[in-house]
C-alpha positions as CSV (number, residue, x, y, z in Angstrom):
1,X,83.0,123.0,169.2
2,X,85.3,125.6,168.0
3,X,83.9,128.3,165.2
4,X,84.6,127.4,161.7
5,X,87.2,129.8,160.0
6,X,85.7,131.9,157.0
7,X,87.3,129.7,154.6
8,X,85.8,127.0,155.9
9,X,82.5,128.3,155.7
10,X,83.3,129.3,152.2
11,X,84.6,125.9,151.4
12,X,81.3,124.4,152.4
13,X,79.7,126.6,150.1
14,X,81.9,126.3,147.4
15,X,81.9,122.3,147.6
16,X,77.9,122.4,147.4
17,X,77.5,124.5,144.8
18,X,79.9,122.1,142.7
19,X,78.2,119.0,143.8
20,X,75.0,120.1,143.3
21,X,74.2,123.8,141.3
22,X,76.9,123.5,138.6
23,X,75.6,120.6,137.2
24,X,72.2,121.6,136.9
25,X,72.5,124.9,135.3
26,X,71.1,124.8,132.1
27,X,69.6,121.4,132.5
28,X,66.7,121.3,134.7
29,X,63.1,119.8,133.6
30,X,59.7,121.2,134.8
31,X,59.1,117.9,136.6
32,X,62.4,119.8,139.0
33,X,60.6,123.3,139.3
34,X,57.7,124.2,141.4
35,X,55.6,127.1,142.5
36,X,55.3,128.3,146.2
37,X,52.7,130.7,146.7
38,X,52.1,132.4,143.6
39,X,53.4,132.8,140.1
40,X,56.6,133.5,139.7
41,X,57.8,132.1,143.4
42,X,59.9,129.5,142.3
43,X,61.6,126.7,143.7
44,X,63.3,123.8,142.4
45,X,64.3,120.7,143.1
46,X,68.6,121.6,143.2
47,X,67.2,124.7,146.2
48,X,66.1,121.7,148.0
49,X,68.8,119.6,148.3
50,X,71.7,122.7,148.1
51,X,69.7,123.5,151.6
52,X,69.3,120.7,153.0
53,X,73.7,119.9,152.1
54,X,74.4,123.4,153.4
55,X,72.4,122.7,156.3
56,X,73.1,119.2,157.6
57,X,76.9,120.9,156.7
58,X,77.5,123.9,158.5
59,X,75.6,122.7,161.3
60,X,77.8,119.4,161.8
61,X,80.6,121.3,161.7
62,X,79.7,124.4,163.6
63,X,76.9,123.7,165.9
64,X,73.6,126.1,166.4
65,X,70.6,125.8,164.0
66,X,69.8,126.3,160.6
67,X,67.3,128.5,159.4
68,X,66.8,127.6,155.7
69,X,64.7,129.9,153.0
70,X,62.8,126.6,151.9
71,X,63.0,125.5,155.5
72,X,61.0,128.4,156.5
73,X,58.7,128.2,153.9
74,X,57.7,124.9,155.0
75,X,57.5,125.9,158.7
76,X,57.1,129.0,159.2
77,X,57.9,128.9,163.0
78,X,62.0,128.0,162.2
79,X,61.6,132.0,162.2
80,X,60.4,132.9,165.1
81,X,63.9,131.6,166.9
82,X,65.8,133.4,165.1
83,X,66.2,136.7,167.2
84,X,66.8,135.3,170.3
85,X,69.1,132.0,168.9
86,X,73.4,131.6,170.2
87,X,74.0,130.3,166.7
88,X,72.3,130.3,163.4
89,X,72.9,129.6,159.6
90,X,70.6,132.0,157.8
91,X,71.0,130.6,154.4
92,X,69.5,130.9,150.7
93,X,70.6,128.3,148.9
94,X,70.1,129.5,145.0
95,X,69.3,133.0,145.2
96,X,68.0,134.0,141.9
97,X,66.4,131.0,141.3
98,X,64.1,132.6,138.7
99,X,67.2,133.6,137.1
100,X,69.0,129.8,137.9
101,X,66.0,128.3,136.1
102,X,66.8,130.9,133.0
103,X,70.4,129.7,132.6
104,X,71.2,133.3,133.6
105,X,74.9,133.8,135.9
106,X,72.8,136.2,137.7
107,X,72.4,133.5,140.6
108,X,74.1,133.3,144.0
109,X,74.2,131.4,147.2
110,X,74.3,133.1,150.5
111,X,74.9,132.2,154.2
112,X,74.6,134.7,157.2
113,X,76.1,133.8,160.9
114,X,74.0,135.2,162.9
115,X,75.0,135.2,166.9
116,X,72.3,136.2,169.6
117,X,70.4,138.3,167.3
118,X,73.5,140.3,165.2
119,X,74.9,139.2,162.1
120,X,78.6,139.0,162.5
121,X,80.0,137.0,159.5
122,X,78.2,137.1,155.4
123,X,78.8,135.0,152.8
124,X,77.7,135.7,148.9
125,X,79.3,133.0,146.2
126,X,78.5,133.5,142.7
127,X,78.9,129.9,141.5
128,X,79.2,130.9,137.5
129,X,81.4,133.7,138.4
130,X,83.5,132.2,140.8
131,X,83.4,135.2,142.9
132,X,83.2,134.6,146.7
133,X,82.0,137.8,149.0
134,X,82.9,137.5,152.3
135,X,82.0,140.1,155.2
136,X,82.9,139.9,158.9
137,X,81.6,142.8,161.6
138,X,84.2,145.0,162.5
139,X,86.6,143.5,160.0
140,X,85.6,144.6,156.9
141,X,84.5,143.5,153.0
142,X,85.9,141.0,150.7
143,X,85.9,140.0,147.3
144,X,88.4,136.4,146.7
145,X,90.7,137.8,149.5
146,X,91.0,141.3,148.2
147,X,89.3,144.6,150.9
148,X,86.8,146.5,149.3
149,X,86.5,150.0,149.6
150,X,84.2,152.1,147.2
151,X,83.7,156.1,147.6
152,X,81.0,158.1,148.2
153,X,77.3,158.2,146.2
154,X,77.4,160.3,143.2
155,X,75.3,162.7,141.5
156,X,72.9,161.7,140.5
157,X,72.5,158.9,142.7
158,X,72.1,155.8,140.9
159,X,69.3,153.6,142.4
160,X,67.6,150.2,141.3
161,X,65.2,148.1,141.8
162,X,62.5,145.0,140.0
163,X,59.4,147.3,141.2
164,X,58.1,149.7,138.3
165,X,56.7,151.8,140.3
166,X,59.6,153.2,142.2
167,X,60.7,154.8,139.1
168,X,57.6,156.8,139.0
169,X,59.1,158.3,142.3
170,X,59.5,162.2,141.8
171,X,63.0,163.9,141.6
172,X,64.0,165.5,145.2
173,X,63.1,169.2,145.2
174,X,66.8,169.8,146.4
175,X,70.1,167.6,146.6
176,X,71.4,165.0,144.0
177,X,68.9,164.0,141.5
178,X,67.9,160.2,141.3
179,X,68.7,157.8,137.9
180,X,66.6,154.6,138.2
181,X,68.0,151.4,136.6
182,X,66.8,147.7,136.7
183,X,68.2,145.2,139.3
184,X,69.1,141.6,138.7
185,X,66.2,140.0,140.5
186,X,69.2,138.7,142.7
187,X,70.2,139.9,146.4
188,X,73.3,137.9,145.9
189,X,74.2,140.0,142.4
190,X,72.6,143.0,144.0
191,X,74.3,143.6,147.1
192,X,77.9,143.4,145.1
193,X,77.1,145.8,142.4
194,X,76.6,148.2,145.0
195,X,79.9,147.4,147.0
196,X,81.4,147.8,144.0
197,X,80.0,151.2,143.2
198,X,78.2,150.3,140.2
199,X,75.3,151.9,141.6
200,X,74.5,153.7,144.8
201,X,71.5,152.1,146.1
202,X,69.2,149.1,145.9
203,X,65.4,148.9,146.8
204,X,63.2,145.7,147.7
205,X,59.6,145.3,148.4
206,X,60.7,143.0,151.2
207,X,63.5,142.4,154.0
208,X,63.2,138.7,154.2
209,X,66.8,137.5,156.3
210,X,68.1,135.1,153.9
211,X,68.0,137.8,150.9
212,X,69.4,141.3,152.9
213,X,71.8,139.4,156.3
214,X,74.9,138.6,154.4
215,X,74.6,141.1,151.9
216,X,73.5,144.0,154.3
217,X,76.6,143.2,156.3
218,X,78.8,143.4,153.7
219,X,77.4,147.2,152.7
220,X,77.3,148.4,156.1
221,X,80.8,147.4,156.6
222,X,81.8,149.6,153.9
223,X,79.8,152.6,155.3
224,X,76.4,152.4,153.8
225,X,72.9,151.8,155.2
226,X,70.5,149.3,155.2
227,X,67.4,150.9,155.9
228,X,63.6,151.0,155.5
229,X,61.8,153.8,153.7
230,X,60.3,155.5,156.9
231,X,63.7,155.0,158.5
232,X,63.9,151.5,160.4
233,X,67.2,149.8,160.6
234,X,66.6,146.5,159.2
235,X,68.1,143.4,162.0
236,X,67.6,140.0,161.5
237,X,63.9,140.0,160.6
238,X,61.6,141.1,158.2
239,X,60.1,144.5,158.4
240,X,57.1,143.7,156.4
241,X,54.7,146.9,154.7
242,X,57.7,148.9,154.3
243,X,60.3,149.4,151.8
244,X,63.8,148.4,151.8
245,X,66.8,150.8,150.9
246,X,70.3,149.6,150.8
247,X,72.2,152.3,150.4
248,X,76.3,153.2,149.7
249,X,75.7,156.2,152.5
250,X,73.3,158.5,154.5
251,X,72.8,161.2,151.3
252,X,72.1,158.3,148.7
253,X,69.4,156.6,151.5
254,X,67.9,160.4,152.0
255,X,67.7,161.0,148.4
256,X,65.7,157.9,147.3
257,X,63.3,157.9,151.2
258,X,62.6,161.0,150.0
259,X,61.3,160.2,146.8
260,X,59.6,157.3,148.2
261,X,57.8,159.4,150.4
262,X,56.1,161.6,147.8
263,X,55.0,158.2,145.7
């Protein structure tokens, strides 16, 4: 089976977000959402059936396995191949969906190729936006065919997050100061903000693969780190107890660890 070019990937993705997102935004009843495992977990009916399309899709078309958000979520042991797995489709169908349910264009889809434990090809479509991200290793960042590039972290370093308490993180005793600003409760709105240079680094309680592998690929590519608080690279699995930094370079990763730290 030969490997499906990125703009057949992003076709796929493009075709299930028309057949099935678009015309739910704005329309969805509460019969079509549900809660996972506590309030505010959401899923809905349209993340269902966007997976399971996506799926059944990519893996027709380009062999290995599919390792699903809501797949996981209903067997947790889809994870555990992950690592050691030739091929796999990490994918989130509606990222956001808390946002998707809102009517808000802060929603994406995202798909990460992910070959013998390395992600080597990222995906992020904004379906209201029209925007498609694309990332390959060693070949760079996209944004609807055009490279990305973005300078260096500024000063003060501009970092956000959804978690109040991070902004109660003191200043650094030395280096650029920190501004702290709200994210989008959206990896898939996140992550391009920051390839952009909107903002110079991005913090999540957790480093679950189908929110951080396309996106973290897509940042690292254009120099920056994906990194944990205390330091840990993040791979292709989640590095649970321990906060996530994405971050446009080393000096914006060391400035906001370091406030971290002192928390």
């Amino acid at each position: 089976m030969s490997r499906l070019s990125g703009e057949a990937v992003s076709q796929i993705i493009r075709d299930v977000a028309e057949r099935i997102i678009d015309p739910a935004f704005g329309t969805l009843s509460t019969a079509q959402i549900h809660q996972k495992t506590h309030p505010g977990d959401l899923v809905t009916d349209i993340d269902r059936r966007a997976e399971r399309a996506l799926s059944a899709e990519l893996v027709a078309r380009g062999g290995g396995v599919a390792v699903g958000e809501e797949a996981v979520f209903a067997d947790p042991a889809i994870l555990s191949g992950l690592p050691e797995a030739p091929l796999a489709w990490v994918i989130d169908p509606i990222d956001g969906t808390g946002n998707f349910i809102k009517a808000s264009d802060d929603h994406a889809v995202m798909v990460a190729e992910v070959r013998a434990g390395r992600a080597v090809r990222g995906w992020i479509f904004q379906p209201r936006r029209g925007h498609m991200y694309f990332a390959e290793a060693g070949a760079g960042t996209w944004c609807d065919g055009e490279r990305l590039s973005r300078g260096p972290s500024g000063d003060p370093v501009v970092a956000v997050t959804t978690h109040k308490a991070f902004h109660q993180a003191p200043q650094p005793a030395s280096g650029p100061r920190l501004e702290w600003g709200w994210s989008r409760w959206c990896c898939g709105v996140d992550y391009p903000r920051l390839c952009a240079g909107e903002v110079d680094a991005t913090v999540y309680l957790h480093s679950h693969p189908w929110d951080h592998l396309a996106g973290a690929l897509m940042v690292r590519e254009l120099g920056g780190v994906v990194r944990t608080a205390s330091g840990r690279d993040f791979g292709v699995t989640e590095i649970p107890g321990d906060p996530l930094i994405v971050a446009s370079d080393e000096r914006a990763h060391s400035a906001v660890a370091g406030a971290l730290r002192r928390l």
